[in-house]
C-alpha positions in Angstrom: 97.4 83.4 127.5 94.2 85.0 125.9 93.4 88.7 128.0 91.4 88.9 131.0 90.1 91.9 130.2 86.6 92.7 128.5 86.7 92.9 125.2 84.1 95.0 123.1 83.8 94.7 119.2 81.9 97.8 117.6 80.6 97.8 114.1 78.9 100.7 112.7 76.8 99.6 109.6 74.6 101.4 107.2 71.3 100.2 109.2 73.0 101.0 112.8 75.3 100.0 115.6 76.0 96.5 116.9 78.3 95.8 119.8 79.2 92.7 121.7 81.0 92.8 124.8 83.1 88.8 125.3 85.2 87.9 128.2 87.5 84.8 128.5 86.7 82.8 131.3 90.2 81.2 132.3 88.3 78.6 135.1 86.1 77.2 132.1 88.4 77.9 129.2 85.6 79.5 127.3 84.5 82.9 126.1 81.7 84.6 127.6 78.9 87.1 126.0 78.6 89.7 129.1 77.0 92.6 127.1 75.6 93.5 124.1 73.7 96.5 122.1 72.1 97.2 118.9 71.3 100.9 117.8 69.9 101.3 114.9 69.7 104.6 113.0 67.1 106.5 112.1 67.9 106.6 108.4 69.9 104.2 106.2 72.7 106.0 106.0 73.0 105.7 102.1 69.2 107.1 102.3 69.5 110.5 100.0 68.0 112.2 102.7 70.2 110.8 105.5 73.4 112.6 107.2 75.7 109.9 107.9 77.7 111.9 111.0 74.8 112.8 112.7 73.5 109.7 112.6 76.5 108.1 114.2 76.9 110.4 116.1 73.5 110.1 117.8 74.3 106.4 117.9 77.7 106.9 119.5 76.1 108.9 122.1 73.6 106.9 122.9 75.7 103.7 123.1 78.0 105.7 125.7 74.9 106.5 127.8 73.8 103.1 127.9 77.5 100.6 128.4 80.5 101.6 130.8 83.2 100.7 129.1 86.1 102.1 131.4 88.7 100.1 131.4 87.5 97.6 128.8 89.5 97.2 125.2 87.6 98.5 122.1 87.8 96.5 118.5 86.4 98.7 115.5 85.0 97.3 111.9 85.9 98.7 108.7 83.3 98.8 106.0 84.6 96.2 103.0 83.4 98.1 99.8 86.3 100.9 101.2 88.5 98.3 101.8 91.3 96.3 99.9 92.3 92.8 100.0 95.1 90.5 98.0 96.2 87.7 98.5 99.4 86.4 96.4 102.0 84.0 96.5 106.0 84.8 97.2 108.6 83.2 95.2 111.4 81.1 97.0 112.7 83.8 99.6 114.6 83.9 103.2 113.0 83.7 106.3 114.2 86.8 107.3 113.5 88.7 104.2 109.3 88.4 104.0 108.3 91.7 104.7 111.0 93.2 102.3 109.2 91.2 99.0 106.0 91.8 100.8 106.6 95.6 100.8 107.9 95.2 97.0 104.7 93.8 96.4 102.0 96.0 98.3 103.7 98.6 96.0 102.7 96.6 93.2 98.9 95.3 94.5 97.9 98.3 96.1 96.3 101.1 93.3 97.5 104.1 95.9 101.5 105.6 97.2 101.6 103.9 100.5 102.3 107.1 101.9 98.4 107.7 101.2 97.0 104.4 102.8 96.9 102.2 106.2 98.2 98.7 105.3 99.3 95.6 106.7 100.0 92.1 105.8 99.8 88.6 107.1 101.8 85.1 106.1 98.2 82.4 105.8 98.8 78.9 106.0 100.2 77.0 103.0 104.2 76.7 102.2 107.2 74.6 103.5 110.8 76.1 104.5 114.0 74.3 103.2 117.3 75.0 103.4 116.3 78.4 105.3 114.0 79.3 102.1 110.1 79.4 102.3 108.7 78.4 99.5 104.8 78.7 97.7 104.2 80.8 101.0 100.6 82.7 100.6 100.7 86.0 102.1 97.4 88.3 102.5 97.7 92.3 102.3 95.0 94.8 103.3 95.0 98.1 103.2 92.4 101.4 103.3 93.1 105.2 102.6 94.1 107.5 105.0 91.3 109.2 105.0 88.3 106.7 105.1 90.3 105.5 107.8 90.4 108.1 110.1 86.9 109.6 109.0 85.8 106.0 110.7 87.8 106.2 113.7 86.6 110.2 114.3 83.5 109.3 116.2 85.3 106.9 118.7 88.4 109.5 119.5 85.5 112.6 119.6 84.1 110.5 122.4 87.4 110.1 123.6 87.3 106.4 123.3 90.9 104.2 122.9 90.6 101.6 120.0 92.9 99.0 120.5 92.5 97.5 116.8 90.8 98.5 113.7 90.0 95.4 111.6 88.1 95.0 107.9 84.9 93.0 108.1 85.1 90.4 106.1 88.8 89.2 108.1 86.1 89.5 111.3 84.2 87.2 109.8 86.6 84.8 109.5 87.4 85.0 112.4 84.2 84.3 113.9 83.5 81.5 111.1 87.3 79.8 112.2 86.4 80.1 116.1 82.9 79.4 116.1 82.0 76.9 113.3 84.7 75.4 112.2 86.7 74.9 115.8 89.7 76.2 115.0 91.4 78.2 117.5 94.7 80.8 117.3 97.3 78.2 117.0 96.0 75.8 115.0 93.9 74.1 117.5 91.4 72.0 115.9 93.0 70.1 113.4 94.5 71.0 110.1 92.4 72.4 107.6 90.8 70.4 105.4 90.2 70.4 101.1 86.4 71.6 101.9 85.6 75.2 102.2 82.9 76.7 103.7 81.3 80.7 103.0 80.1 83.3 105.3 77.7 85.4 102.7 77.1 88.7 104.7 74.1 90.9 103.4 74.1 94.4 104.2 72.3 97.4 103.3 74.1 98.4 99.6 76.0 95.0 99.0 76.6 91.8 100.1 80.3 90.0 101.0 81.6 86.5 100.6 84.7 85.3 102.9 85.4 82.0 101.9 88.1 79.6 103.7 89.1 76.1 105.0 90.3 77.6 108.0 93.5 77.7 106.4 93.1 79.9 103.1 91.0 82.8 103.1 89.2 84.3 99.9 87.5 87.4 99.6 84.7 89.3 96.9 82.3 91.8 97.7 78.8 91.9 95.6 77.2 94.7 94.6 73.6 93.7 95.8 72.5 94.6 98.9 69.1 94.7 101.0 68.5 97.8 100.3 67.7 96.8 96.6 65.5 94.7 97.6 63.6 97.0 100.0 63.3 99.4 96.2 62.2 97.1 93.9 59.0 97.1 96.4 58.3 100.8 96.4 58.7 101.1 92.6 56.3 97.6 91.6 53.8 98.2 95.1 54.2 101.8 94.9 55.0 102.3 98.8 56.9 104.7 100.7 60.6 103.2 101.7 59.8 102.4 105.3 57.1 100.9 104.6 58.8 98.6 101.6 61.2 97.5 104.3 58.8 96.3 106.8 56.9 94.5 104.2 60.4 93.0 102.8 60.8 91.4 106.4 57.3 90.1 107.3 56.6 88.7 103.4 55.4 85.6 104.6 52.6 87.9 107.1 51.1 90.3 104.5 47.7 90.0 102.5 49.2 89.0 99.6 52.8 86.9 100.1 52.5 85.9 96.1 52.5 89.9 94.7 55.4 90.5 97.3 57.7 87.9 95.9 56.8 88.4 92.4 58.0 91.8 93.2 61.4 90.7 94.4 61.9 88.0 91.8 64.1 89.8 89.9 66.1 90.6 92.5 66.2 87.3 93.6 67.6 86.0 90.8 70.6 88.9 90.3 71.5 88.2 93.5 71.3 84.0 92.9 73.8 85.2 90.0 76.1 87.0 91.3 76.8 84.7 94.1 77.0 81.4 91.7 79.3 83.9 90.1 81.5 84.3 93.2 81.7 80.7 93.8 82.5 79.5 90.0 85.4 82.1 90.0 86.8 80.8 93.0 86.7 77.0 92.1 88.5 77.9 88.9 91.4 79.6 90.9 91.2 77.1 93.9 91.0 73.3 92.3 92.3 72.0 95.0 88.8 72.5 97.3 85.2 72.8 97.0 82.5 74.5 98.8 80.4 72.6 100.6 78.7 75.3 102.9 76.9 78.7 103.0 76.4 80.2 106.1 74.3 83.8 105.5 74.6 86.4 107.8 73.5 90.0 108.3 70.7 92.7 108.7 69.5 91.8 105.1 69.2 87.9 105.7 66.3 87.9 107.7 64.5 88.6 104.5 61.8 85.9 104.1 62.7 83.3 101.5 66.4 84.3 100.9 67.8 81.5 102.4 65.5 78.9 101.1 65.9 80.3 97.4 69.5 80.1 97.8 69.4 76.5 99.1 67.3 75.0 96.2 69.8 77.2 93.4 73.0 76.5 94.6 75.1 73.3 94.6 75.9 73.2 98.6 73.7 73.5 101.7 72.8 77.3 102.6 72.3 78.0 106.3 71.6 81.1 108.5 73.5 82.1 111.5 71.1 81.8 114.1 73.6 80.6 116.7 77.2 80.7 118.1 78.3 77.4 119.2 81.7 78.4 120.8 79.9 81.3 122.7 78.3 81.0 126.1 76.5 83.7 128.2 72.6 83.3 128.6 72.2 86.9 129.5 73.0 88.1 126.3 72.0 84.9 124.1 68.8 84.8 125.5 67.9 88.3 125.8 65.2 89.0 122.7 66.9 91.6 121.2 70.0 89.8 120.6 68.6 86.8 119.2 66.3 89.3 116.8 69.4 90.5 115.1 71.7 87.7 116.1 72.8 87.9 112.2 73.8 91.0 112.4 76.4 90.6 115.0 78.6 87.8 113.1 81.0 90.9 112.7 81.2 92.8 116.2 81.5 88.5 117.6 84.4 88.3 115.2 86.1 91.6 116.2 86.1 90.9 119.5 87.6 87.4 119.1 91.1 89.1 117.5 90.9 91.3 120.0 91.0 88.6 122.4 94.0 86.4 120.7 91.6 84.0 120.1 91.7 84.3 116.3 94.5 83.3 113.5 94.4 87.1 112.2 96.4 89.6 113.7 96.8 92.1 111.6 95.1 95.9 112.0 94.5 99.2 110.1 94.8 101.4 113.5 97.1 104.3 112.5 100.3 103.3 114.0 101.0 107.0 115.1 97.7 106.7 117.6 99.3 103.0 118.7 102.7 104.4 119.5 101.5 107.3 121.4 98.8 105.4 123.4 102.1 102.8 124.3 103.8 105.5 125.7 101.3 106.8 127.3 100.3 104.0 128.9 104.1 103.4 129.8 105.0 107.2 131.0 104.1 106.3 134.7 106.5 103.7 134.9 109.5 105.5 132.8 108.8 108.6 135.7 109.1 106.3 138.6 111.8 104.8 137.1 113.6 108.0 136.7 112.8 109.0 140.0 114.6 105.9 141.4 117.5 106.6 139.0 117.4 110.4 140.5 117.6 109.2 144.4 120.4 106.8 143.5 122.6 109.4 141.9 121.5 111.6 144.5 123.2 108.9 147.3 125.7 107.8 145.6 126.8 111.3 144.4 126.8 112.3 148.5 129.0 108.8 149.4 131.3 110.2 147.1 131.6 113.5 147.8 132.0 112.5 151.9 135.0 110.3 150.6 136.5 112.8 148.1 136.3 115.2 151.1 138.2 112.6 153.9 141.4 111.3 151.6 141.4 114.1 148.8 145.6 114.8 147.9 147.9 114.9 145.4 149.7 110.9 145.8 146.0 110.3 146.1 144.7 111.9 142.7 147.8 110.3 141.0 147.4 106.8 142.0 143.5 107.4 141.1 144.5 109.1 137.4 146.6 106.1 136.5 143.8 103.6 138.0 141.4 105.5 135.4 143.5 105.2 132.7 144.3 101.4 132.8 140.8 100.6 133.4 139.4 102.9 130.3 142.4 100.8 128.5 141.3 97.5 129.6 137.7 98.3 128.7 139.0 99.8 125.3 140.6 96.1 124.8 137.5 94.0 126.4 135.1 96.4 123.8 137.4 96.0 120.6 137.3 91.8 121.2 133.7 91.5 122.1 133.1 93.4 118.9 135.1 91.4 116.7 134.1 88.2 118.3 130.4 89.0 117.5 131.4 90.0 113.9 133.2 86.9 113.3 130.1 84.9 114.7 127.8 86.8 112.6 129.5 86.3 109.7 130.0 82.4 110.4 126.2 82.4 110.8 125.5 84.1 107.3 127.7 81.8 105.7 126.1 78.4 107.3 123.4 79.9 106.2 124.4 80.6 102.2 126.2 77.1 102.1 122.7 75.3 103.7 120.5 76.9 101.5 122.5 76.1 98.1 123.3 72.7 98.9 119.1 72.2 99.9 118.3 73.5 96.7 119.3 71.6 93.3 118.2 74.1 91.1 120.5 77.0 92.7 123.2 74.8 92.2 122.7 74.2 89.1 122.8 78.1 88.1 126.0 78.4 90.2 127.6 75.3 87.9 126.2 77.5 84.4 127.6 80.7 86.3 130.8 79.2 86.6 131.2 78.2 83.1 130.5 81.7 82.1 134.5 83.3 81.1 134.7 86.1 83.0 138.3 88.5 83.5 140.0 88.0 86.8 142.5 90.2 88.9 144.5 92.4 86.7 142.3 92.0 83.7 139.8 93.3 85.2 141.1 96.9 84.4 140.9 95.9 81.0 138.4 98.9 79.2 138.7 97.6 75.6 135.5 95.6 75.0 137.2 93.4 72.5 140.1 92.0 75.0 137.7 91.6 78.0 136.7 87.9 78.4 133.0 88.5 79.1 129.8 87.3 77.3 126.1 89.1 78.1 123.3 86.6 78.5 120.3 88.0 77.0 117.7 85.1 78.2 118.2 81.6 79.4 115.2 79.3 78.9 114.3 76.1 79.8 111.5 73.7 79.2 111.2 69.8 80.3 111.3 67.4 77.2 109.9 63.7 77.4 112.7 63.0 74.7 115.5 64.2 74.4 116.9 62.1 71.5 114.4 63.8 69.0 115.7 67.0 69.9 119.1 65.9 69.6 118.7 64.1 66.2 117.4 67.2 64.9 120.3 69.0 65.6 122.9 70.0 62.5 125.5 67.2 61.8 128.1 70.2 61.4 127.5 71.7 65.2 127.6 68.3 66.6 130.7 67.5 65.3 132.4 70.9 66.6 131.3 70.3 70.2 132.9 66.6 69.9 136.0 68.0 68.1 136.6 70.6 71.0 135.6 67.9 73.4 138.4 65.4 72.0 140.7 68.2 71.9 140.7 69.0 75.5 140.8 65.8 76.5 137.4 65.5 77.5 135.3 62.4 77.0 132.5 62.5 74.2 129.3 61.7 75.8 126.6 59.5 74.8 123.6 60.2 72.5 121.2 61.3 75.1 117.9 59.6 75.7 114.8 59.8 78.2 113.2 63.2 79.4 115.5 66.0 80.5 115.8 69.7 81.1 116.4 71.7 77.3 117.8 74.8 78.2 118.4 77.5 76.0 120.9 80.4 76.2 120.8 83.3 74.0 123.6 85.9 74.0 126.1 88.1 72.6 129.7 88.9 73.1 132.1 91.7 71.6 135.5 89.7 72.0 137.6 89.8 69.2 141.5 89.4 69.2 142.6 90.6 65.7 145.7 88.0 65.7 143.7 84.8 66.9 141.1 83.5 64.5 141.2 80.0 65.9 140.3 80.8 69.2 139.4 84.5 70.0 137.1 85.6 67.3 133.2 85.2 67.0 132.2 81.1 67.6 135.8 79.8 68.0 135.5 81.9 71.1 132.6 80.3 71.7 134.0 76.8 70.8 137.2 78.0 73.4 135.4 79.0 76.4 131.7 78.1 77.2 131.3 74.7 75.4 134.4 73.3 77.2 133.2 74.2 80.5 129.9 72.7 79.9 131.4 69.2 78.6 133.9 69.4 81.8 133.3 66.7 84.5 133.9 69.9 87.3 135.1 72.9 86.8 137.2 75.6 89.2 137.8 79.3 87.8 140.8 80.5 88.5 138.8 82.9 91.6 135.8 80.7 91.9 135.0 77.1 93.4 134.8 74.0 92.2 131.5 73.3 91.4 130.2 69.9 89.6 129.0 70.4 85.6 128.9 66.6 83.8 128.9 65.5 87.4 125.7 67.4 87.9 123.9 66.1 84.7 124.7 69.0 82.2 125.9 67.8 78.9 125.8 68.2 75.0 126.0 72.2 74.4 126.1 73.3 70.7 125.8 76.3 69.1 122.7 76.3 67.2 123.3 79.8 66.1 126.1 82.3 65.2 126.4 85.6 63.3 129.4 88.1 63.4 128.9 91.7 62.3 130.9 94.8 62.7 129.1 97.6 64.0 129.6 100.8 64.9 130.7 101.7 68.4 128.3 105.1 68.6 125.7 102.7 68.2 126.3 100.3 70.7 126.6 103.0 73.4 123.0 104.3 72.3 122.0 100.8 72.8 122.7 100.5 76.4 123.3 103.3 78.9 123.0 106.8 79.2 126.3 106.2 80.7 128.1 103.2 79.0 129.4 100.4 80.5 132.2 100.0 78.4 135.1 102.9 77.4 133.9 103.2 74.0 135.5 106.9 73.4 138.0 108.0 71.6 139.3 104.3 70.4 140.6 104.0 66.8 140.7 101.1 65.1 141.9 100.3 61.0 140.0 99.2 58.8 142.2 96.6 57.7 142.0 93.5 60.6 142.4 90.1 60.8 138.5 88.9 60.6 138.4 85.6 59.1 135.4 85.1 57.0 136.2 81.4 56.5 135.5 80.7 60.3 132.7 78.2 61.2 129.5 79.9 61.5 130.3 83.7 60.7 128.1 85.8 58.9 130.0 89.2 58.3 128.6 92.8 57.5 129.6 96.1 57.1 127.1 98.2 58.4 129.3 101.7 58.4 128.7 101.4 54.6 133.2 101.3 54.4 133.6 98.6 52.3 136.8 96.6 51.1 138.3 95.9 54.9 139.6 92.8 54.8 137.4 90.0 55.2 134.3 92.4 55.9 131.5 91.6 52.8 130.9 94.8 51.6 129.5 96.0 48.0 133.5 96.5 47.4 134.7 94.1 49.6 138.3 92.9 49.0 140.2 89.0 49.5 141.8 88.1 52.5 145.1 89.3 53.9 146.5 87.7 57.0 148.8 90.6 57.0 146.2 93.7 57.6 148.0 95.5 54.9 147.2 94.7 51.3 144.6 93.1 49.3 141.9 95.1 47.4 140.1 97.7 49.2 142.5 97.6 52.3 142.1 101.2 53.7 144.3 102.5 56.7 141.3 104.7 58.9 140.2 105.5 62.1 137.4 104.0 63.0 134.9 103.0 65.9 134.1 99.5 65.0 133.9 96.6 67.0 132.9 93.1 66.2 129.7 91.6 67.8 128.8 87.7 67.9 125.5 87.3 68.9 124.5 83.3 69.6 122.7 80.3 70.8 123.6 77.4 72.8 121.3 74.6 73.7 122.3 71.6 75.9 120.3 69.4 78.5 120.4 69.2 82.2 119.4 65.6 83.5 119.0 66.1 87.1 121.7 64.2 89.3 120.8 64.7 93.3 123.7 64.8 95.2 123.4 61.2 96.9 124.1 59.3 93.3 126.9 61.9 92.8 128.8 60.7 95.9 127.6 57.2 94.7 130.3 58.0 91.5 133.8 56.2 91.7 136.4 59.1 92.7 138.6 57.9 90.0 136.2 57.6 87.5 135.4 61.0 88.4 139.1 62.4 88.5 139.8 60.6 84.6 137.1 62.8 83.3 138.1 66.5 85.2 140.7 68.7 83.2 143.9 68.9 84.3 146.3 72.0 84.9 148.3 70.9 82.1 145.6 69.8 79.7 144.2 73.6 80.3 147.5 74.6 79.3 147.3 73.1 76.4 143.8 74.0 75.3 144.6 76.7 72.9 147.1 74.9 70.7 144.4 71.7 71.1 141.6 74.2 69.8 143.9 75.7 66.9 144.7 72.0 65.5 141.4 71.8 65.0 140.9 71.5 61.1 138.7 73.1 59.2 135.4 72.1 58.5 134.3 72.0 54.4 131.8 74.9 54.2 134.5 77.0 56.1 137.2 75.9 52.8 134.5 76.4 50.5 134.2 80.3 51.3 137.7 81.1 51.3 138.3 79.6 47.9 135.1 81.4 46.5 136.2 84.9 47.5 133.6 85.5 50.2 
């Protein structure tokens, strides 16, 4: 329920100080205008001549001597050209992890250490949550320094006032425009918000702000015109003094000669008529989804004759002034002439005053949190004494009972039987504390994991990363102590891309006869069936990577794209697939199909060098290993481009300047050299295939033994390696070995 208590919303401009005192009225359900002031300075405070402190600080004291406001709650403004507002959208996260990316991404947004600023941040309308993710969630952070901050707050706490909030103007006026115009209350009330958008233009003294919003969305831009310009380009074409350039500016339509005064200010007209057509275009071309439809102009410099009728007849919506609050009632201060003089100029203390009152969407404020936590306890220190006074008298009684019944039945069989009454119950506790604990553990973790499993199976796309995962080889149990990089079954992703194709056919056609025909050879040779040509749109995906394994006595299978051929390309052809520590997920089942390597190339490089590549500290155990020269690299393997980069020359099968032919044997053949080396044998490749999205209810629609003749057996896994070494080889493989290469 919205406070009883008066609220009073306190801006302190360049021109003076407005303040508007609101109370809710629980009997009519409406909020009440009970008091009001306007102080304005002496100076402008961005007048050269002008000291800005004293000139609050007259206005403070005045203000004080003129309201009570004992007992009431304070709202403050913050000026917006100090101010800083974003407004981004979050990727997919978890509920319970917003203000974590949030934080990640004020560090980004914000131009200052957060240590140096006041921020906070607010989730705006916009976004869905599915499978306990929120997704295309629009978030809002604003922040000010430290310093500006609390240089604003300083005349309030020198007068020893308590500020309850401290909130940036152009957030007030939204939420005045949201209560007041557009009938939309803290919860929604109102109706949804709607694809037109509406503008509150407020003019001050050195610039101008634009808040625009549906209600729902909120979009901010200050302008760096303000009335004050206005008020100069009179005293420099009429030649007067600057007071008497502002009274002119706001009785135009009264003086001797209305024509020379707007011929004066036609030039500032029309900058100003840019800049705001400006504002607007920019936001329609980052909003297409609504269009403004409404300006509503606001503040000390609006009153300027012939502002808002220029504006009207230049801009491509209705411009309007605020010359009224509809939501507002309370003829003492509406009808009082000094309020409805500068009624425009308290669109800002209005707004204020409705956050302070729960009566607006916002909720966020800039007051220091250190000055909130010590005005909680402060407020709360009564009640923690009294409370520790009761606490005190109790332990005073009770510590007396005792005492009187220690002193009536105080012996030895006494103190024995009470020793081992003690003991059991510390020991029953102990028991009732350790299963309590583990209970709420093993709930906990239950939760979490209902959680995980709800999320993955809402969410077809993180399922469909958890299938690709799983086809990824990867060394399990004791191979996981494994340090030489060429016996570890790993590969290294370097990117995976994908991008939606109307047909997938052309990019299949144009894929080389020769790597079709390996991913249907390994396919028939696992037992897998061959799919279909594929056709329609689809998902392309490609996979770029490299990987280091290299068994010196298994060409067939364990060496540069026959590793390839071994591992990945059979997992992605598999029906379902379930690594030895993994689950089972669904692969063909799930729409994946048709992987080739589109692109292979073997070289030998030197170990030094891949250790400079990554890490300062490598992830690999690259010291110390020694390697011949003379291995079992087979040149006349599909797809290999060999190299020898260390400048050795004639190791088997390695081209070199010197290179020798052949030997299976690793000890003859021209060039073969017995050394020590660091070398070790790097494959880096490409693998396209196509994802064509199957949803989960036409995959339990599939036959189960349709689906069970297609999934790899125990046995047939057994038998993959001998499958994948019958293989023959292909032509331009032959063609090298008999030309020497």
């Amino acid at each position: 329920m919205p406070e009883s208590k008066a609220i009073w919303g306190i801006e302190i401009g360049q021109a003076g100080l407005k303040a508007l005192k609101l109370r809710y009225s629980e009997a009519a359900h409406q909020v009440v205008a009970v008091g009001f002031d306007y102080i304005p300075h002496a100076k402008i405070l961005s007048q050269p001549d002008a000291i800005p402190d004293e000139l609050i600080s007259e206005a403070m004291t005045k203000f004080l001597s003129r309201n009570k406001i004992e007992g009431d709650l304070v709202t403050v403004g913050l000026p917006a050209q100090t101010s800083l507002a974003r407004f981004i959208q979050l990727p997919p996260v978890e509920a319970g992890k917003v203000k974590e990316i949030v934080q990640y991404e004020a560090k980004q947004q914000i131009p200052f250490p957060l240590e140096e600023v006041y921020w906070d941040f607010q989730q705006l309308g916009g976004g869905s949550e599915e499978g306990g993710f929120i997704l295309e969630a629009e978030v809002g952070i604003f922040a000010m320094k430290r310093d500006q901050v609390l240089h604003q707050l300083a005349p309030l706490l020198g007068n020893k006032i308590e500020v309850e909030m401290m909130q940036i103007s152009p957030l007030a006026l939204y939420s005045y425009l949201s209560y007041d115009q557009l009938g939309i209350g803290p919860e929604g009330e109102g109706g949804p918000a709607s694809d037109d958008y509406t503008a509150v233009l407020d003019m001050g003294a050195d610039q101008s702000t634009i808040m625009v919003t549906n209600g729902e969305k909120i979009w901010i831009r200050n302008i760096p015109i303000g009335g004050n310009h206005f008020t100069r380009a009179l005293t420099k074409e009429m030649k007067l003094t600057f007071a008497k350039a502002e009274h002119l500016k706001c009785n135009a339509t009264k003086s001797p000669d209305p024509k020379a005064v707007f011929q004066a200010l036609k030039p500032v007209f029309n900058d100003y008529l840019s800049e705001v057509q400006r504002s607007l275009g920019f936001f329609s071309s980052v909003n297409h989804d609504g269009e403004v439809t409404k300006v509503v102009g606001c503040g000390s410099g609006f009153r300027m004759a012939g502002l808002q009728k220029f504006l009207d007849q230049n801009l491509d919506c209705s411009v309007v002034r605020a010359e009224g609050f509809k939501q507002l009632a309370g003829k003492s201060v509406l009808e009082a002439p000094l309020f409805r003089e500068n009624i425009m100029s308290f669109t800002v203390a209005y707004g204020l005053a409705l956050q302070g009152m729960k009566m607006s969407r916002v909720n966020t404020t800039l007051l220091p949190p250190e000055i909130a936590l010590a005005r909680e306890i402060r407020r709360k220190k009564p009640w923690a004494a009294m409370t520790a006074a009761l606490l005190l008298v109790g332990l005073t009684l009770s510590t007396l009972g005792y005492a009187n019944s220690w002193k009536t039945v105080h012996n030895d069989p006494w103190d024995n039987s009470l020793k081992n009454s003690t003991g059991l119950q510390s020991k029953w506790s102990g028991y009732t504390s350790g299963y309590s604990s583990a209970d709420g553990r093993y709930n906990t973790a239950k939760e979490e994991g209902a959680k995980l499993i709800e999320g993955m199976k809402g969410t077809l796309w993180l399922e469909f990363y958890k299938s690709l995962n799983e086809c990824l080889p990867r060394d399990v149990d004791e191979d996981l102590d494994i340090t030489d990089i060429e016996q570890r079954n790993r590969i290294m992703v370097e990117s995976i891309t994908a991008a939606k194709t109307e047909d997938l056919a052309e990019w299949y056609e144009a894929i080389d006869i020769g790597d079709k025909e390996y991913s249907e050879q390994i396919a028939e040779a696992n037992g897998l069936e061959v799919a279909e040509e594929p056709e329609g749109e689809g998902y392309l995906f490609t996979l770029t990577g490299e990987h280091y394994h290299h068994i010196a006595d298994k060409p067939l299978t364990d060496q540069g794209l026959n590793y390839l051929l071994n591992t990945i390309i059979p997992s992605l052809q598999s029906w379902q697939i379930e690594q030895e520590d993994g689950t089972k997920v669904d692969v063909r089942k799930l729409g994946i199909s048709h992987p080739v390597v589109v692109y292979n190339q073997t070289k030998v490089i030197p170990l030094e060098t891949l250790s400079k590549r990554t890490r300062s500290a490598p992830r690999f155990n690259v010291l110390d290993k020694k390697k011949p020269a003379a291995g079992n690299f087979e040149t006349g393997s599909p797809g290999f481009e060999s190299a020898d980069p260390g400048g050795l020359g004639g190791a088997p099968g390695i081209s070199g300047e010197t290179g020798g032919s052949y030997d299976p044997s690793g000890k003859g053949g021209t060039g073969n050299r017995n050394v020590d080396i660091n070398n070790v044998h790097r494959t880096l490749f490409t693998i396209q295939f196509i994802w064509k999205p199957t949803a989960v209810e036409e995959r339990e629609a599939v036959d189960p033994l349709d689906a069970s003749a297609s999934e790899v057996s125990e046995e047939d896994n057994a038998d993959q390696t001998d499958s994948t070494e019958s293989l023959e080889q292909p032509a331009e493989a032959s063609s090298q070995e008999e030309t020497g290469q």
